[in-house]
LOSEMAR-20328 format. One record per atom (N, C-alpha, C): residue in three letters; x, y, z. Coordinates in steps of 0.001 Angstrom, whole numbers, padded with zeros to 6 digits, always signed. Atoms other than C-alpha are relative to their C-alpha. Layout:
% LOSEMAR-20328
alaXYZ;...
This chain:
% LOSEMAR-20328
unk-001312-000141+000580;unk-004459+011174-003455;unk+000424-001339-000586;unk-000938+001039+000425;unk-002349+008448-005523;unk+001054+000262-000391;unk-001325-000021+000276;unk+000926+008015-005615;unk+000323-001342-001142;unk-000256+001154+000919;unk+002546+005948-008379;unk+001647+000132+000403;unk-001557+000249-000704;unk+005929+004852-007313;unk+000714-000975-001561;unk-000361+000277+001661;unk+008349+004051-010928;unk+001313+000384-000015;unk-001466+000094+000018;unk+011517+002688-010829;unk+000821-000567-001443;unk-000706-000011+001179;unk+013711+003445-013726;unk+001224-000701+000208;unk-001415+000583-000060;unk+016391+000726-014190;unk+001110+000148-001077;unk-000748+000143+001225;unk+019105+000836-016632;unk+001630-000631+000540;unk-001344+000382-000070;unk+022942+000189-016946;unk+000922+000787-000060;unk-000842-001376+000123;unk+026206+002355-016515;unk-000331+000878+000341;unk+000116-000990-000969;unk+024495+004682-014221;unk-001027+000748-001071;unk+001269-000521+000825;unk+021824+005815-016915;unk-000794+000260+000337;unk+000599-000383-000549;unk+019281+006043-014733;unk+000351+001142+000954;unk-000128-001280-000597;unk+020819+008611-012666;unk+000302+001410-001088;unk-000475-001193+000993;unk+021926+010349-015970;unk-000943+000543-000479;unk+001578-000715+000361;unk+017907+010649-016921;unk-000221+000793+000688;unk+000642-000709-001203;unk+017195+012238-013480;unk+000995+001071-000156;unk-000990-000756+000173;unk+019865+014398-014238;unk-000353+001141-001123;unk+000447-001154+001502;unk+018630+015995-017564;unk-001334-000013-000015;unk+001546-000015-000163;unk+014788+015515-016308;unk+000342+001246+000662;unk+000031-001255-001322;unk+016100+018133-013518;unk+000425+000691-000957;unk-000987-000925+000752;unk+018452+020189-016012;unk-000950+000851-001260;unk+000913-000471+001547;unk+016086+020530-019295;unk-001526+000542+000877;unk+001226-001076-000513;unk+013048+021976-016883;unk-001215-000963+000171;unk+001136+000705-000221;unk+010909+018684-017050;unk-000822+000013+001069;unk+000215+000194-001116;unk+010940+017823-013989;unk-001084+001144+000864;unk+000651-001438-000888;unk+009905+021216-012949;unk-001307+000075-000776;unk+001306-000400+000849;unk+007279+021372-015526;unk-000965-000673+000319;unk+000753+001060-000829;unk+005731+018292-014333;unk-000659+000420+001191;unk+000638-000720-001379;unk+005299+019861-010826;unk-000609+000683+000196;unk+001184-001523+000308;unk+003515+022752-011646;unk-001244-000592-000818;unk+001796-000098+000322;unk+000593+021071-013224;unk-000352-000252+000483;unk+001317+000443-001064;unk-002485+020878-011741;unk+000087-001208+000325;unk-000060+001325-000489;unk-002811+018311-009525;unk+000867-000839+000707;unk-001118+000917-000476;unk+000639+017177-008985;unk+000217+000652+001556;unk-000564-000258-001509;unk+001817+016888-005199;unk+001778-000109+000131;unk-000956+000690-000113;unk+004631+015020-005582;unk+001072+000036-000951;unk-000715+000510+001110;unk+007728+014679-008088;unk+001159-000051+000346;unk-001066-000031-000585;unk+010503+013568-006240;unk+000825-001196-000310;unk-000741+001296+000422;unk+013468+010822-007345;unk+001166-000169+001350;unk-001127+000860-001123;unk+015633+008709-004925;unk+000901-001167-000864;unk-000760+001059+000670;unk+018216+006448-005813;unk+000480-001465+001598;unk-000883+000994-000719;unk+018794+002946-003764;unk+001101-000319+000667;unk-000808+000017-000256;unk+021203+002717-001683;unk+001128-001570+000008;unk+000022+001749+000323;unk+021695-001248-002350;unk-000040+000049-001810;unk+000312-000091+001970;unk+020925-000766-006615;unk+000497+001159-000097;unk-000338-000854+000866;unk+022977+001958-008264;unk-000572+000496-001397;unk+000737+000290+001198;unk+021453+001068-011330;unk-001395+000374-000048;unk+001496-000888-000118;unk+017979+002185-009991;unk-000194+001374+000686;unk+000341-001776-000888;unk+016091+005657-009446;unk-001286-000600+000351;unk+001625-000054-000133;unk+012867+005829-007646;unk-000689+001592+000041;unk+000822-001378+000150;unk+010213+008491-008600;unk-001149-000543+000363;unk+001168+000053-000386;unk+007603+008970-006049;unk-000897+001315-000539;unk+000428-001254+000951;unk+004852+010695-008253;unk-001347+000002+000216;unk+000923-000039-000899;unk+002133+012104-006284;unk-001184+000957-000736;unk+000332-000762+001012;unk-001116+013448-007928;unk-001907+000172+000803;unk+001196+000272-001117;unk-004664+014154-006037;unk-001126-000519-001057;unk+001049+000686+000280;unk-006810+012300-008297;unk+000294-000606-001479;unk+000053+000386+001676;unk-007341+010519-011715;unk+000133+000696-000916;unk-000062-000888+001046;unk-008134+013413-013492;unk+001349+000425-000563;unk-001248-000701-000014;unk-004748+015021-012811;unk+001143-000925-000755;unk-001001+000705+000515;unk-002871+011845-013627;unk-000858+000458-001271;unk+000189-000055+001602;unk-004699+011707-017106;unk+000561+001159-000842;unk-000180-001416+000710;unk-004086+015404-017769;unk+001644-000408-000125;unk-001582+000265+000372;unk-000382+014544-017011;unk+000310-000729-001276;unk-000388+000772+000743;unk-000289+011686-019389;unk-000485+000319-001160;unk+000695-000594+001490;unk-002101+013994-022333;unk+000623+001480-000374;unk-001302-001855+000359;unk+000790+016886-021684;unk+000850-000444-000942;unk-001177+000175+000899;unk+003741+017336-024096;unk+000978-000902+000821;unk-001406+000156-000399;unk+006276+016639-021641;unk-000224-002037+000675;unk-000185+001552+000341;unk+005410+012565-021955;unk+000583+000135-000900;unk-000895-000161+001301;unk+006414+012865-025126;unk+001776+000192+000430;unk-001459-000339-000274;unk+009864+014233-024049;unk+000422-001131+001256;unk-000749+000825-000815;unk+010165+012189-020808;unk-000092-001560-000615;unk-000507+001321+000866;unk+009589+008779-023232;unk+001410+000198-000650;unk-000937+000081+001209;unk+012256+010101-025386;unk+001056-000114+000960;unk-001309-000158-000671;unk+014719+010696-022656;unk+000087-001707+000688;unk-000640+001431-000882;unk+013854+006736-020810;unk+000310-000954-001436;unk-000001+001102+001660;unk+014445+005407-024975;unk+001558-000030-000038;unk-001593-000223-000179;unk+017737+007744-024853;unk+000809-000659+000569;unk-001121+001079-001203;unk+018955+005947-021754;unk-000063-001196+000328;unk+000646+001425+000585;unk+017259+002591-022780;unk-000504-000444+001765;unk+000654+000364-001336;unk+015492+002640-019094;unk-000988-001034-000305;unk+001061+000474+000367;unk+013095+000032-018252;unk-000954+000132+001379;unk+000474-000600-000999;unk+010435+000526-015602;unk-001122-001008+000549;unk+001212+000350-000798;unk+008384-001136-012915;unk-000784+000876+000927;unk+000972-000679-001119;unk+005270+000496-011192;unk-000803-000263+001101;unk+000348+000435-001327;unk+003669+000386-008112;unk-001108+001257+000337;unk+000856-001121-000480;unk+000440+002598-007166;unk-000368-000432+001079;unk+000485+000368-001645;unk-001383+003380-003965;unk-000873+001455-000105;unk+001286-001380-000143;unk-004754+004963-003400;unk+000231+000328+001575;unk+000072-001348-001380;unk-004692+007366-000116;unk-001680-000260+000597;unk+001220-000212+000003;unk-007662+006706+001832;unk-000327+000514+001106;unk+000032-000458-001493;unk-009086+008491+004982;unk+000324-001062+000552;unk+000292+001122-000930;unk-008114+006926+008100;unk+000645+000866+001351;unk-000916-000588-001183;unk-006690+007645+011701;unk+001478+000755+000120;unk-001057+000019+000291;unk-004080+009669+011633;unk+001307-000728+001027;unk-001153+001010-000850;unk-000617+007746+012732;unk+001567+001120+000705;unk-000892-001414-001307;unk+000785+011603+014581;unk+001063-001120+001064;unk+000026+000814-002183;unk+000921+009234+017841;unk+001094-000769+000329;unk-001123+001120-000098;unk+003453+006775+016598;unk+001025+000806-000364;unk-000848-000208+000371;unk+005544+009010+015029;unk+001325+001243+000864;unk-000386-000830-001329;unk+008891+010700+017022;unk+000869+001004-000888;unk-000171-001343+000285;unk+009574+014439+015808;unk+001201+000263+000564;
């Protein structure tokens, strides 16, 4: 699995206003349903107003590529241009290991 973690910053609350019409116009959703994707979930900072985070979860390379050769790049560029977002990323490969059940309290 890799997750790519992609925090949209902007000004005047713009970044929450993208995540807003990513959810509203069907992106969001469209995104989720392709192959591959696990993940497509946004958070907002509770310390930064000004930032969203989208953890964007995908089980392999392939899947990201296919994402990034769909239409709906096209549309989600146009919407972080609209709201003049700018974005830092952060990935993380998934690799077997022990699971950490043991530590965690349910």
């Amino acid at each position: 699995m890799i997750t790519v973690n992609i925090y949209y910053k902007g000004i005047n609350g713009n970044a929450r206003v993208f995540v807003d019409e990513m959810e509203s116009s069907g992106i969001a959703d469209a995104i989720r349903a392709e192959e591959g994707n696990l993940r497509y979930e946004y958070f907002q900072p509770i310390s930064d107003p000004e930032t969203v985070l989208l953890i964007d979860s995908w089980s392999d390379q392939a899947a990201i590529d296919s994402h990034h050769a769909s239409p709906m790049m096209k549309q989600l560029a146009e919407l972080r241009d609209k709201y003049d977002l700018h974005m830092t990323v952060e990935r993380f490969v998934s690799e077997e290991y022990e699971s950490d059940e043991k530590y965690l309290r349910k």
